[in-house]
mmJSON file of the N, C-alpha and C atoms, coordinates in Angstrom:
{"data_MODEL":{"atom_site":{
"group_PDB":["ATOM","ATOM","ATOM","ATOM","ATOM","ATOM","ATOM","ATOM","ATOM","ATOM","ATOM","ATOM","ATOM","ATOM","ATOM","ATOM","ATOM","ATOM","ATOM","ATOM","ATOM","ATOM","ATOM","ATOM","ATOM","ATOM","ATOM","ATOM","ATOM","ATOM","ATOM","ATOM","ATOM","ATOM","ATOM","ATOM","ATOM","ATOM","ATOM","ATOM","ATOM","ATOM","ATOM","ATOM","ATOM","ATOM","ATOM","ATOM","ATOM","ATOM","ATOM","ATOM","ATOM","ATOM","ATOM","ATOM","ATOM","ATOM","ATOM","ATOM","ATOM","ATOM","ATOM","ATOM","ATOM","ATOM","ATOM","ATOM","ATOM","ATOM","ATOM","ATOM","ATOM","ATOM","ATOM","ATOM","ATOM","ATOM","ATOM","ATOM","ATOM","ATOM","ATOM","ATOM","ATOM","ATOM","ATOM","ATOM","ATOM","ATOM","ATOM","ATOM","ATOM","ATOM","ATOM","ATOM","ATOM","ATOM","ATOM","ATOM","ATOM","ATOM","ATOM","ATOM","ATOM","ATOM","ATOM","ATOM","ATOM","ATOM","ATOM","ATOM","ATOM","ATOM","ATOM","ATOM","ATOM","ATOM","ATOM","ATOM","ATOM","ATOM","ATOM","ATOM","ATOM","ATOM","ATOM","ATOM","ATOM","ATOM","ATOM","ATOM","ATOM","ATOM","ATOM","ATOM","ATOM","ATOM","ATOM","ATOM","ATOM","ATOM","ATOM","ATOM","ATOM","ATOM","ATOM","ATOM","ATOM","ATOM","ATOM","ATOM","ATOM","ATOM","ATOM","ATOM","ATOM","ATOM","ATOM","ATOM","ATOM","ATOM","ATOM","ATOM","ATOM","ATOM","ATOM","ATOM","ATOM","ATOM","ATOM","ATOM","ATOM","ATOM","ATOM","ATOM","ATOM","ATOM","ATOM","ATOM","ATOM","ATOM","ATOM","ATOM","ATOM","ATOM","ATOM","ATOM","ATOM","ATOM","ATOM","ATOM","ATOM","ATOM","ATOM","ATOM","ATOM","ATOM","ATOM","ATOM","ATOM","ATOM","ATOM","ATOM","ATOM","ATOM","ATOM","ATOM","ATOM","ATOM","ATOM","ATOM","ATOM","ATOM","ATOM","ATOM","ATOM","ATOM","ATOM","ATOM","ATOM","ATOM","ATOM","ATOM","ATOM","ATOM","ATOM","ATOM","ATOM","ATOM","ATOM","ATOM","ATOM","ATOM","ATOM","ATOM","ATOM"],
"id":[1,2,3,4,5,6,7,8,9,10,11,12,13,14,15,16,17,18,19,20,21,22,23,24,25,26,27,28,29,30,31,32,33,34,35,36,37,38,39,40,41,42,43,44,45,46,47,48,49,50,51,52,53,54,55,56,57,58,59,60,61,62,63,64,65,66,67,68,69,70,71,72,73,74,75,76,77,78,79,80,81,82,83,84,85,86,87,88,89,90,91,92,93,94,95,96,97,98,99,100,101,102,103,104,105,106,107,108,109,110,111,112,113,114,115,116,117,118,119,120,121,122,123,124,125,126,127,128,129,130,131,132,133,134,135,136,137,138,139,140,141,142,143,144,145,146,147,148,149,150,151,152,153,154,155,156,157,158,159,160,161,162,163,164,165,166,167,168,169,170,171,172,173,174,175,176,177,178,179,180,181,182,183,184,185,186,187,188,189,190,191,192,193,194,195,196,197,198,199,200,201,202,203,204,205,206,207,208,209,210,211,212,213,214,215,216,217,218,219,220,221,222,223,224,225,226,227,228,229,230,231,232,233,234,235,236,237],
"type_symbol":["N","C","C","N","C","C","N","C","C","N","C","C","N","C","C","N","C","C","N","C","C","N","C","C","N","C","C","N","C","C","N","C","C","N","C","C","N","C","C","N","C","C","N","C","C","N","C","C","N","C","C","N","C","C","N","C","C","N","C","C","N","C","C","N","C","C","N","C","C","N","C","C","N","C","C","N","C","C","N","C","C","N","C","C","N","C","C","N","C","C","N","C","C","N","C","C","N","C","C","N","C","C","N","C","C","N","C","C","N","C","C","N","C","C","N","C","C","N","C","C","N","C","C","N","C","C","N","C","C","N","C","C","N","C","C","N","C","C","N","C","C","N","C","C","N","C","C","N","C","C","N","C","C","N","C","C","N","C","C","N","C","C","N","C","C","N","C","C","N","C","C","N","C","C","N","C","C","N","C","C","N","C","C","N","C","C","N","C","C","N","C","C","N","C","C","N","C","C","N","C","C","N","C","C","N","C","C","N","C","C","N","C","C","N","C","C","N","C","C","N","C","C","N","C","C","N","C","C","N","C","C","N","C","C","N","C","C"],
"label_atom_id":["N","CA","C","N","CA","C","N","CA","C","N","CA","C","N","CA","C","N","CA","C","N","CA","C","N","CA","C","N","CA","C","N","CA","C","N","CA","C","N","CA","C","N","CA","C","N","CA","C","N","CA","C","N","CA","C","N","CA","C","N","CA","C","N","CA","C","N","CA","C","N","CA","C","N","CA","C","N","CA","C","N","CA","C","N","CA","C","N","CA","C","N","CA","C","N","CA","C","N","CA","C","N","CA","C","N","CA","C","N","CA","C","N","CA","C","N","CA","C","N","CA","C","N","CA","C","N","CA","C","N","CA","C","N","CA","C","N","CA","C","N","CA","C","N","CA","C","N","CA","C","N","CA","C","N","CA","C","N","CA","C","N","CA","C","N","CA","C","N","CA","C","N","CA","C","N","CA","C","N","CA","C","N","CA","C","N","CA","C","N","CA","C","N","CA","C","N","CA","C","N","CA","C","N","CA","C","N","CA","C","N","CA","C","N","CA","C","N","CA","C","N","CA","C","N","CA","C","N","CA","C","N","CA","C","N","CA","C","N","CA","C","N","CA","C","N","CA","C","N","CA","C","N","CA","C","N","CA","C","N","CA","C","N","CA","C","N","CA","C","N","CA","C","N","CA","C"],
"label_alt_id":[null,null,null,null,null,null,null,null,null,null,null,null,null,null,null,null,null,null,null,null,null,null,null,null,null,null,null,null,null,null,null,null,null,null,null,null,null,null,null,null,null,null,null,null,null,null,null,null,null,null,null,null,null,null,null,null,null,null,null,null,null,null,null,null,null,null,null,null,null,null,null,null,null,null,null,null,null,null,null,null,null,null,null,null,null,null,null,null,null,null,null,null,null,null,null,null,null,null,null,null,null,null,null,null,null,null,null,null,null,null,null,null,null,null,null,null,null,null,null,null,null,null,null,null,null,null,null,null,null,null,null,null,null,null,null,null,null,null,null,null,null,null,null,null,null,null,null,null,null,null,null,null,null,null,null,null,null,null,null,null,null,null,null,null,null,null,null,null,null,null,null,null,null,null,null,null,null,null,null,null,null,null,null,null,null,null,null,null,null,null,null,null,null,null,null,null,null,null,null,null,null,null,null,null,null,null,null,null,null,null,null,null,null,null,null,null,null,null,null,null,null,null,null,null,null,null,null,null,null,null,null,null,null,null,null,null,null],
"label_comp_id":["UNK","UNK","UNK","UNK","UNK","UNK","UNK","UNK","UNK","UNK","UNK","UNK","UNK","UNK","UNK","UNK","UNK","UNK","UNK","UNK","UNK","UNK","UNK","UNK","UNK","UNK","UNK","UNK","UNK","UNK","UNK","UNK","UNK","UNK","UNK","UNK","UNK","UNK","UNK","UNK","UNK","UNK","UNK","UNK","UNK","UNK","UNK","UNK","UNK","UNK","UNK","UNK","UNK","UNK","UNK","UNK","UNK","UNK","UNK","UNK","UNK","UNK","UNK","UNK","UNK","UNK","UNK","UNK","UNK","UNK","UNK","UNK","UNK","UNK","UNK","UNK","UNK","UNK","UNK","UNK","UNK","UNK","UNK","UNK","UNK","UNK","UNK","UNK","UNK","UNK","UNK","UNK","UNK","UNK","UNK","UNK","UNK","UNK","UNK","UNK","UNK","UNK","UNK","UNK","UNK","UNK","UNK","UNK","UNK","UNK","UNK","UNK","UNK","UNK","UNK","UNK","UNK","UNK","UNK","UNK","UNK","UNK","UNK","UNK","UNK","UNK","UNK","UNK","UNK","UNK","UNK","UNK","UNK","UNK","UNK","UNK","UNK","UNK","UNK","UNK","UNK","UNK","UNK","UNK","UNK","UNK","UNK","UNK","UNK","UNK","UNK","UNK","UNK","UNK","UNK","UNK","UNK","UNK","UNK","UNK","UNK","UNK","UNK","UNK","UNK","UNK","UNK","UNK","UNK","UNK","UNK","UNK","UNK","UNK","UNK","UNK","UNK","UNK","UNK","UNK","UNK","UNK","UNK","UNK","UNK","UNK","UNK","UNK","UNK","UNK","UNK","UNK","UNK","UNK","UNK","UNK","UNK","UNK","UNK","UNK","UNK","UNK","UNK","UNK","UNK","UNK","UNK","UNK","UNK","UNK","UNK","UNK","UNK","UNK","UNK","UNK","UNK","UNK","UNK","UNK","UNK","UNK","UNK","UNK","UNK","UNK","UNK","UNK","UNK","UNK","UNK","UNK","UNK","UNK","UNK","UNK","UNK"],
"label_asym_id":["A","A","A","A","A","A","A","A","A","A","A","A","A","A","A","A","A","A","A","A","A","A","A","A","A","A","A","A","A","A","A","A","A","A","A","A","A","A","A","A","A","A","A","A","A","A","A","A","A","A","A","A","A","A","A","A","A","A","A","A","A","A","A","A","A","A","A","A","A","A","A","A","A","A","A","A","A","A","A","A","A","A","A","A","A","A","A","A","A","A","A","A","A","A","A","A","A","A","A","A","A","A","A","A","A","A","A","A","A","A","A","A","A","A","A","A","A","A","A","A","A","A","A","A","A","A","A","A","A","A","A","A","A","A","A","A","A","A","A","A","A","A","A","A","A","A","A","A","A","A","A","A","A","A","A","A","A","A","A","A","A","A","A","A","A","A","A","A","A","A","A","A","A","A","A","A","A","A","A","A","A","A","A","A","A","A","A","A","A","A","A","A","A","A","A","A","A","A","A","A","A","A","A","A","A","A","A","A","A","A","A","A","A","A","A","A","A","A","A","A","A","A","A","A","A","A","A","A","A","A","A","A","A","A","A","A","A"],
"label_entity_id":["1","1","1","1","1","1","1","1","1","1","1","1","1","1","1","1","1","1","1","1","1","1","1","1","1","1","1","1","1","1","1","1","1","1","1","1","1","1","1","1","1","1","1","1","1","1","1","1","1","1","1","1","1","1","1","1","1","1","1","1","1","1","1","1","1","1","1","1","1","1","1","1","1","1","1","1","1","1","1","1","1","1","1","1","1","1","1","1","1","1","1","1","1","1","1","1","1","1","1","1","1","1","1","1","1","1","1","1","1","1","1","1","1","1","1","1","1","1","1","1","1","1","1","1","1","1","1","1","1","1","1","1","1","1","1","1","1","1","1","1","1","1","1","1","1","1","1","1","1","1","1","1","1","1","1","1","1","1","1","1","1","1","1","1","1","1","1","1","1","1","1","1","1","1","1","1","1","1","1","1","1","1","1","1","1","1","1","1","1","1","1","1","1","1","1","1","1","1","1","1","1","1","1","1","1","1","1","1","1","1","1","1","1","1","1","1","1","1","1","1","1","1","1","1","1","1","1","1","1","1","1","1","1","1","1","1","1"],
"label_seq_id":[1,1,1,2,2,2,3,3,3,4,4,4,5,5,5,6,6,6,7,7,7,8,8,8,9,9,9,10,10,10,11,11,11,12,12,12,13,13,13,14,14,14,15,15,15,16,16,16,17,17,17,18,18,18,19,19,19,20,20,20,21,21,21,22,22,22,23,23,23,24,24,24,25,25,25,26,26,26,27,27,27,28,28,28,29,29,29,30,30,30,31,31,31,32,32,32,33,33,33,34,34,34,35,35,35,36,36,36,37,37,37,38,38,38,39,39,39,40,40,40,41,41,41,42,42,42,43,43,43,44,44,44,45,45,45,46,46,46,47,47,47,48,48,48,49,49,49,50,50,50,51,51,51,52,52,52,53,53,53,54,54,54,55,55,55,56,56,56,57,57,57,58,58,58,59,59,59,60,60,60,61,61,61,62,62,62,63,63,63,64,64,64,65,65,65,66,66,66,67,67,67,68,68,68,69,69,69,70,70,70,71,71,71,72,72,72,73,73,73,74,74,74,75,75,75,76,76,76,77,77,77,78,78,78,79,79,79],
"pdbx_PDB_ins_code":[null,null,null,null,null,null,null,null,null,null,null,null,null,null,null,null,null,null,null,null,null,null,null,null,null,null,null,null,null,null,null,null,null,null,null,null,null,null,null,null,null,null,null,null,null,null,null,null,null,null,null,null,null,null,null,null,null,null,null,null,null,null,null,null,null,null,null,null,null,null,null,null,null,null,null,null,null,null,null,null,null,null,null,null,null,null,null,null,null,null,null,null,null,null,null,null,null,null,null,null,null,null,null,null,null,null,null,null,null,null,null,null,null,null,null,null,null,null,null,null,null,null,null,null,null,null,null,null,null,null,null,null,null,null,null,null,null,null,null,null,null,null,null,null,null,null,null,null,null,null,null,null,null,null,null,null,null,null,null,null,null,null,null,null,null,null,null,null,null,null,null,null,null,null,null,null,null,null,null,null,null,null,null,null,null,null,null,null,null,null,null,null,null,null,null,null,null,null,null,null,null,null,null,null,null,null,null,null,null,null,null,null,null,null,null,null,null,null,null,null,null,null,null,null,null,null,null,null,null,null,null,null,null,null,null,null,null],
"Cartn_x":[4.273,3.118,2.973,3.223,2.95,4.434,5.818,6.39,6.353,5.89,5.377,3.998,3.289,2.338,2.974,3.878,4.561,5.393,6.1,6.921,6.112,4.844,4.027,3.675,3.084,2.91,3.763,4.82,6.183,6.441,6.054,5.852,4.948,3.985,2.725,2.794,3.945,3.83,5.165,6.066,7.174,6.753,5.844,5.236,4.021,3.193,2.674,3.55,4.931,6.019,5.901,6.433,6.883,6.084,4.947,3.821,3.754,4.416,4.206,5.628,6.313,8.067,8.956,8.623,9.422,10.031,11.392,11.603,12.816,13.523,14.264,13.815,12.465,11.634,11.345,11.404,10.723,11.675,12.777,14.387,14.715,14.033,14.597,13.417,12.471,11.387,11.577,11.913,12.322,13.695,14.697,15.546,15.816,14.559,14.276,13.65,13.053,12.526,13.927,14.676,16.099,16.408,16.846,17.544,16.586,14.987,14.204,13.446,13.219,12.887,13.377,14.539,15.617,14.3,13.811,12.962,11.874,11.546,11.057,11.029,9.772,9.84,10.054,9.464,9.75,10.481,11.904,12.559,12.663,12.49,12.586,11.871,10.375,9.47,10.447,11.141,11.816,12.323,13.935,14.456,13.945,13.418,12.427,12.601,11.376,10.521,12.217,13.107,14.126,14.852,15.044,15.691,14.852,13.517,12.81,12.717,12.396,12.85,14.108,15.68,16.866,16.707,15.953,16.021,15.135,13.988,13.283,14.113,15.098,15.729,16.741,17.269,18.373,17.66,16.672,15.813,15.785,14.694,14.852,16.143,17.029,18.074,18.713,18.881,19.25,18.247,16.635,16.219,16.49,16.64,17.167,18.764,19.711,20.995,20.662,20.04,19.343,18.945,17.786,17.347,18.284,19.414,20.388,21.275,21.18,22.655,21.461,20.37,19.566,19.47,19.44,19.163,20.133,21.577,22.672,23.393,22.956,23.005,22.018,20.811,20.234,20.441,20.724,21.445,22.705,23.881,25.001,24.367,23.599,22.865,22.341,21.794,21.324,22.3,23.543,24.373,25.02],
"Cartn_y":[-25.435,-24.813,-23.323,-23.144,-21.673,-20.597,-21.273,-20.574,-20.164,-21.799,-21.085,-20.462,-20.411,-18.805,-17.524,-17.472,-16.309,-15.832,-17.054,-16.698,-16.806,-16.966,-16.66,-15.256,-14.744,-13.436,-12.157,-12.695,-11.611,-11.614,-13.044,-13.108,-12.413,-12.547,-11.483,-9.827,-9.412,-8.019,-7.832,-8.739,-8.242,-7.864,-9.308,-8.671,-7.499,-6.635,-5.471,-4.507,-4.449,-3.186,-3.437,-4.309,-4.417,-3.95,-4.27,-3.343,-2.186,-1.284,-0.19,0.255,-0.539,-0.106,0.049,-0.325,-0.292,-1.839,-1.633,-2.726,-3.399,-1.816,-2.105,-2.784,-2.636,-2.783,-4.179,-4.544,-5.843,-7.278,-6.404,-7.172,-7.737,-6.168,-6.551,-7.821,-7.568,-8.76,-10.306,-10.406,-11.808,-12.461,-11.444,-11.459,-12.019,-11.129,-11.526,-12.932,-13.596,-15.167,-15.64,-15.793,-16.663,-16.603,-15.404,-15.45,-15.738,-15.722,-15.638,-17.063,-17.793,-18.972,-20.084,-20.538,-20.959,-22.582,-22.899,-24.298,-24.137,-23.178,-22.351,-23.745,-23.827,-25.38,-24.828,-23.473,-22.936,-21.999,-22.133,-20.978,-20.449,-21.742,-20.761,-20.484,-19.493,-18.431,-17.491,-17.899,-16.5,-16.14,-17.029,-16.429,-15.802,-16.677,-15.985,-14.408,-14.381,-12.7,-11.739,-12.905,-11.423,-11.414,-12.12,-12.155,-10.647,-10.767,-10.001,-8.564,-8.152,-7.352,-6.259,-7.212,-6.558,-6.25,-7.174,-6.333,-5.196,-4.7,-3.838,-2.447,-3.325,-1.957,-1.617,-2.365,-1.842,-0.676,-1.302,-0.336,0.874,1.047,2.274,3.402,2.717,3.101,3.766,2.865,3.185,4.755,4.848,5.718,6.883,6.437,7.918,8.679,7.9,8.021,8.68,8.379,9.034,10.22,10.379,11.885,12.694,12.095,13.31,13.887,12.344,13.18,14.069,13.815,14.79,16.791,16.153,17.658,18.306,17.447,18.399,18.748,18.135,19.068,19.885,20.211,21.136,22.107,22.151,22.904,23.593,23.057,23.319,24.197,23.863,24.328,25.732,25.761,27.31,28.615,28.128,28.573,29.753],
"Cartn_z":[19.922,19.272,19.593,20.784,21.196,20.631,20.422,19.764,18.495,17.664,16.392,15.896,16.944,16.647,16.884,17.776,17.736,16.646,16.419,15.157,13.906,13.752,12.717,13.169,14.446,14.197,13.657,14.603,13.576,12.302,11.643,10.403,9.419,9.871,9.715,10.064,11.07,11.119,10.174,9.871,8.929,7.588,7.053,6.006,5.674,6.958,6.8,6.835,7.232,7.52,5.805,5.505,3.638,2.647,2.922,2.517,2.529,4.106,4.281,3.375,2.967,2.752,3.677,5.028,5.827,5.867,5.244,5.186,6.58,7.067,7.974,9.315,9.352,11.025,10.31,8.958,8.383,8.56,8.36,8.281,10.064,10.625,12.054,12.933,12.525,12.785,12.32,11.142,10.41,11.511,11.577,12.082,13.203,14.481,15.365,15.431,14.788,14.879,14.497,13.68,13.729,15.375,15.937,17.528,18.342,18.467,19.407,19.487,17.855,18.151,16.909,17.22,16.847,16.647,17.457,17.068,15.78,15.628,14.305,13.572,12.162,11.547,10.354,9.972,8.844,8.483,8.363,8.192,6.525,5.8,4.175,4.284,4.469,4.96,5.067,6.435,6.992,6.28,5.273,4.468,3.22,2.913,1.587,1.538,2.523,3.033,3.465,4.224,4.795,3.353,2.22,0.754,0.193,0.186,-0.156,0.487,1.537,2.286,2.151,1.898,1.403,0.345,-0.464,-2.235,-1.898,-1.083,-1.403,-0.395,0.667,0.973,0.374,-0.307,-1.336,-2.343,-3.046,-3.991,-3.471,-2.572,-1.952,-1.584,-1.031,-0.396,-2.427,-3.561,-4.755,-4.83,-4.654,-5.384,-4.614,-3.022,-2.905,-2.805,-3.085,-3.6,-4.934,-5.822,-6.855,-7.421,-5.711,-6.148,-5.326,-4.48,-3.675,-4.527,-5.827,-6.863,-7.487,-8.054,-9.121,-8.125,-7.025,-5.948,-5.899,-5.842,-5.669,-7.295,-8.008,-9.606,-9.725,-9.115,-9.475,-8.991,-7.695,-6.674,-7.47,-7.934,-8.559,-9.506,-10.594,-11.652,-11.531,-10.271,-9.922,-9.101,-9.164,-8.567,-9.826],
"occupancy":[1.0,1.0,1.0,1.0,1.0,1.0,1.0,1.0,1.0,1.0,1.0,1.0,1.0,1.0,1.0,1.0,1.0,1.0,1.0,1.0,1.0,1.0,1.0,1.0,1.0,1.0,1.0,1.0,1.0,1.0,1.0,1.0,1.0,1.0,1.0,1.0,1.0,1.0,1.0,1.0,1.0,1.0,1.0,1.0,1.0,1.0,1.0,1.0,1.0,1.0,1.0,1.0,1.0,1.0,1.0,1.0,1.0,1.0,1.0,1.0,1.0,1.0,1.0,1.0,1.0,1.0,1.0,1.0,1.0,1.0,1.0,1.0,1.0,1.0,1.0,1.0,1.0,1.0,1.0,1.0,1.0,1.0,1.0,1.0,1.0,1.0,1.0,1.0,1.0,1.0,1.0,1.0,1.0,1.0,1.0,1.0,1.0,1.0,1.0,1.0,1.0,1.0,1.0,1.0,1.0,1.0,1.0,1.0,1.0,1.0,1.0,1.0,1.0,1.0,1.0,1.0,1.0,1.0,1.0,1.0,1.0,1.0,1.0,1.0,1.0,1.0,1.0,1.0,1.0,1.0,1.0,1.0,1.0,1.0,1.0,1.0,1.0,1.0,1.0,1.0,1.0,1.0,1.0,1.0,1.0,1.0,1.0,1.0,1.0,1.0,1.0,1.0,1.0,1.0,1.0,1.0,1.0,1.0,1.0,1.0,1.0,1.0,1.0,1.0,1.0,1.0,1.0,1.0,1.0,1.0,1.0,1.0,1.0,1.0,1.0,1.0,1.0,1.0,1.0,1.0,1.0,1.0,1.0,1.0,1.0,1.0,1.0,1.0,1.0,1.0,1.0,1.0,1.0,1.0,1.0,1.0,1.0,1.0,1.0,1.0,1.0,1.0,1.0,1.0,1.0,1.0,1.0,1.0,1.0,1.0,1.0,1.0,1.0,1.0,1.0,1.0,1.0,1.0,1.0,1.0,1.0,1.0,1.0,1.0,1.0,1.0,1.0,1.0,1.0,1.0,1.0,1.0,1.0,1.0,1.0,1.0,1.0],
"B_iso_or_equiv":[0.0,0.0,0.0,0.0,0.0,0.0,0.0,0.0,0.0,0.0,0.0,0.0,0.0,0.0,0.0,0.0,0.0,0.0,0.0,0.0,0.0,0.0,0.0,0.0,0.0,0.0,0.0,0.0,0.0,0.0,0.0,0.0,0.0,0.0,0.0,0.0,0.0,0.0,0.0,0.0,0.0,0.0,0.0,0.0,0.0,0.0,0.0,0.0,0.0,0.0,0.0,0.0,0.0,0.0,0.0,0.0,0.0,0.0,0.0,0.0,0.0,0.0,0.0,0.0,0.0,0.0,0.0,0.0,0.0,0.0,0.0,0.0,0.0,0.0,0.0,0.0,0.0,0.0,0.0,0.0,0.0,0.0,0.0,0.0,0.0,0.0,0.0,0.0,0.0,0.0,0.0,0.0,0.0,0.0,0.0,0.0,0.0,0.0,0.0,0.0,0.0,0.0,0.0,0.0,0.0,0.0,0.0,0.0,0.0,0.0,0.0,0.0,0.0,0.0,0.0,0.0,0.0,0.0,0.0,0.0,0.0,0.0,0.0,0.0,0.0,0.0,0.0,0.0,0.0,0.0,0.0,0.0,0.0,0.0,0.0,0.0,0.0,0.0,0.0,0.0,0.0,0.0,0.0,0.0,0.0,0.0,0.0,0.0,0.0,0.0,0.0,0.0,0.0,0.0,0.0,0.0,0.0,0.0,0.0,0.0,0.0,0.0,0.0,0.0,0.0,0.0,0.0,0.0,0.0,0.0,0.0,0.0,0.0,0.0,0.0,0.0,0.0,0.0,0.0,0.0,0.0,0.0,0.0,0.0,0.0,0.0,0.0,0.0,0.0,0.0,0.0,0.0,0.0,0.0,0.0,0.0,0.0,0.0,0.0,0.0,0.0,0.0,0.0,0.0,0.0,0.0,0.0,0.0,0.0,0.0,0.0,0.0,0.0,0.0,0.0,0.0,0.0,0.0,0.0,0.0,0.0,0.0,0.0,0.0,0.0,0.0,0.0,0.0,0.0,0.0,0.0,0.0,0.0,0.0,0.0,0.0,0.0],
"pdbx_formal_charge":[null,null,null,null,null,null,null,null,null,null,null,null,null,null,null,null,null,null,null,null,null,null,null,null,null,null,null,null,null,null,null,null,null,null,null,null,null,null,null,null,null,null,null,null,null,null,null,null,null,null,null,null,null,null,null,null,null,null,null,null,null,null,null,null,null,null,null,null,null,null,null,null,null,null,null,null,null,null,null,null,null,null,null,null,null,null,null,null,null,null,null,null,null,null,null,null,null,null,null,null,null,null,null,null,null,null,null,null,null,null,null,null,null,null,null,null,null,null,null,null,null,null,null,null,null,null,null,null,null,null,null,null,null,null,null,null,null,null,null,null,null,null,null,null,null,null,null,null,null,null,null,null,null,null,null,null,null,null,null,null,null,null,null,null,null,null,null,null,null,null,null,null,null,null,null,null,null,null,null,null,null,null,null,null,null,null,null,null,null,null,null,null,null,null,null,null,null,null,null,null,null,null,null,null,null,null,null,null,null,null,null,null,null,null,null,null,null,null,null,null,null,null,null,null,null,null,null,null,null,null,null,null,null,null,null,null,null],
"auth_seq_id":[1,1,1,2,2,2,3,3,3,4,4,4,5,5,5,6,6,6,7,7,7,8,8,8,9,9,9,10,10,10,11,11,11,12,12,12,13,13,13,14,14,14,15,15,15,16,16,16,17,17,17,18,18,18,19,19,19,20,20,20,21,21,21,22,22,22,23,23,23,24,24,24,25,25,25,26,26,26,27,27,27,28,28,28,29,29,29,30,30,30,31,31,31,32,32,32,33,33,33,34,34,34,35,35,35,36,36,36,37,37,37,38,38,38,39,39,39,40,40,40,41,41,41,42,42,42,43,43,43,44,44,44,45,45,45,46,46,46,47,47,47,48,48,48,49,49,49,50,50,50,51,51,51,52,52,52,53,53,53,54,54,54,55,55,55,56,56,56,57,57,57,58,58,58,59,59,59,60,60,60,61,61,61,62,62,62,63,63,63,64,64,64,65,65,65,66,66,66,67,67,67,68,68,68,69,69,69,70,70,70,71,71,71,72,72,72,73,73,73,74,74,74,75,75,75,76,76,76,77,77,77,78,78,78,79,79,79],
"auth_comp_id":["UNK","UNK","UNK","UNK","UNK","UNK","UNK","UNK","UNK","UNK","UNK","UNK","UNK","UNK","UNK","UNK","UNK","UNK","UNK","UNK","UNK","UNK","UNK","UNK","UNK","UNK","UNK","UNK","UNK","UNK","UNK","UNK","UNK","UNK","UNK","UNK","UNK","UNK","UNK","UNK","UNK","UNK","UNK","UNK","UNK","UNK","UNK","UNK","UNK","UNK","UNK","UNK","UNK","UNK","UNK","UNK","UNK","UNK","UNK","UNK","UNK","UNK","UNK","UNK","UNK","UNK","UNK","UNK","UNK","UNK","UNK","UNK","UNK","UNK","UNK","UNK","UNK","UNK","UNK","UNK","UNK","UNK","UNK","UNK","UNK","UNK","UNK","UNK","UNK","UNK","UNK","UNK","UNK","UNK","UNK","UNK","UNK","UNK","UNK","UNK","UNK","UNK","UNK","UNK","UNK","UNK","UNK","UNK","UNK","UNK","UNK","UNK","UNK","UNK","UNK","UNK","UNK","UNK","UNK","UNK","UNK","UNK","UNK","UNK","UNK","UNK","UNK","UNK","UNK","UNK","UNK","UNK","UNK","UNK","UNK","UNK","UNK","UNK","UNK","UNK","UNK","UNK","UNK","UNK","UNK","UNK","UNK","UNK","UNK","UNK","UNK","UNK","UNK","UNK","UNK","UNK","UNK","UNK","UNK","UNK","UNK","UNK","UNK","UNK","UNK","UNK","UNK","UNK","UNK","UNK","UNK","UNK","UNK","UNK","UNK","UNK","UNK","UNK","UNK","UNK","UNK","UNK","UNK","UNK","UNK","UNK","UNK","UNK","UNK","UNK","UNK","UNK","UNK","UNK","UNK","UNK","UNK","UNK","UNK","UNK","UNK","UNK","UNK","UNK","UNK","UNK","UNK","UNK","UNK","UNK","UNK","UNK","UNK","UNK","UNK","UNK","UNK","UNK","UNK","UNK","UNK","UNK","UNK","UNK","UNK","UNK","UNK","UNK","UNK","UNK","UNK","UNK","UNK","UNK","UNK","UNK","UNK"],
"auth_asym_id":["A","A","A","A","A","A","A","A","A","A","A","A","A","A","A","A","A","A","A","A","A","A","A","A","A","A","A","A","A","A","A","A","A","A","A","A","A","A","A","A","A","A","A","A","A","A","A","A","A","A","A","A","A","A","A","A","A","A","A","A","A","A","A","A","A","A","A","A","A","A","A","A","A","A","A","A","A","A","A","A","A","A","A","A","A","A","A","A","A","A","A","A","A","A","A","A","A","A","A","A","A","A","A","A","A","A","A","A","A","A","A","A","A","A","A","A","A","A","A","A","A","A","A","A","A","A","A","A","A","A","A","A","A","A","A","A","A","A","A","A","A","A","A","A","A","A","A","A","A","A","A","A","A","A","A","A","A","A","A","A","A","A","A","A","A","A","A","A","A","A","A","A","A","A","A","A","A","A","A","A","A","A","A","A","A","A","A","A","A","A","A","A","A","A","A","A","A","A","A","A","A","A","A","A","A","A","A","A","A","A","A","A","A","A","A","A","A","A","A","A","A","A","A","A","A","A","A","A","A","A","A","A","A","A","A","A","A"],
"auth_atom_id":["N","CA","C","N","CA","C","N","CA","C","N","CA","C","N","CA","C","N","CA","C","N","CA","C","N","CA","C","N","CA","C","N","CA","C","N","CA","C","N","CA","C","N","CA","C","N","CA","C","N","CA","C","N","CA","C","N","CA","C","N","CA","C","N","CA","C","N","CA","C","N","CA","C","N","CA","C","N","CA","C","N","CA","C","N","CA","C","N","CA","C","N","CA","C","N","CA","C","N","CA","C","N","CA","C","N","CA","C","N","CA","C","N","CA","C","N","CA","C","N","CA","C","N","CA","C","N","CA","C","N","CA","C","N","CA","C","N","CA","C","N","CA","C","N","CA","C","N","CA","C","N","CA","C","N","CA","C","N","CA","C","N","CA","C","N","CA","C","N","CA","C","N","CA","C","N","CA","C","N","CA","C","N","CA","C","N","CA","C","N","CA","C","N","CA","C","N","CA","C","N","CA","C","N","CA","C","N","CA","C","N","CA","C","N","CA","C","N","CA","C","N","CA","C","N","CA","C","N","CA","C","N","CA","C","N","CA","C","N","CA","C","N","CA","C","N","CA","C","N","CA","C","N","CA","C","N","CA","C","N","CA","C","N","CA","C","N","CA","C","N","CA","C","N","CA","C"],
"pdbx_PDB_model_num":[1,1,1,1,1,1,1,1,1,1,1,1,1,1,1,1,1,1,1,1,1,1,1,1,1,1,1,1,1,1,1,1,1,1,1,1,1,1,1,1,1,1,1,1,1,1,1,1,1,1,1,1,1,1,1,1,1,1,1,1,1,1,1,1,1,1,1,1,1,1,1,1,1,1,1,1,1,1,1,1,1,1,1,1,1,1,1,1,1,1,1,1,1,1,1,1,1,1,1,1,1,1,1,1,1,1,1,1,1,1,1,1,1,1,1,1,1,1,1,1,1,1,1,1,1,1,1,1,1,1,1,1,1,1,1,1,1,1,1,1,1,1,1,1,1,1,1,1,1,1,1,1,1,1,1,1,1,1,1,1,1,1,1,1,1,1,1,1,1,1,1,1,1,1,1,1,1,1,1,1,1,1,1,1,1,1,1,1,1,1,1,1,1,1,1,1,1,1,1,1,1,1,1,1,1,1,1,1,1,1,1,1,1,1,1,1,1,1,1,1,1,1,1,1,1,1,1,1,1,1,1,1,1,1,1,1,1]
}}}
């Protein structure tokens, strides 16, 4: 019982990082309950949220690959 309040709280701070868009500190929290409490009852939770998490750091990680190509053509552009 007392592990899975813990691993509900990390659960609960993974999904406020995701909120914030921090999804890497979100990934590393989910993460951490797989290695930290392996007796865990609910792990499709975990996976779910860490499924969710990678799509939203992929996104990110896409938009700013994005604006580095749009910066360095504008850059070129003013040359």
């Amino acid at each position: 019982p007392v592990l899975e309040k813990r691993a509900e709280k990390n659960i609960e701070i993974a999904q406020f990082y995701m909120k914030q868009k921090n999804f890497k500190a979100s990934i590393n929290r989910l993460t951490e309950i797989y290695e930290v409490y392996p007796q865990y009852t609910r792990f499709e939770k975990v996976l779910l949220l860490l499924g969710r998490a990678h799509a939203g750091q992929s996104k990110l990680l896409a938009e700013e690959a994005k604006q580095l190509a749009n910066q360095k053509q504008d850059d070129k552009a003013q040359m």
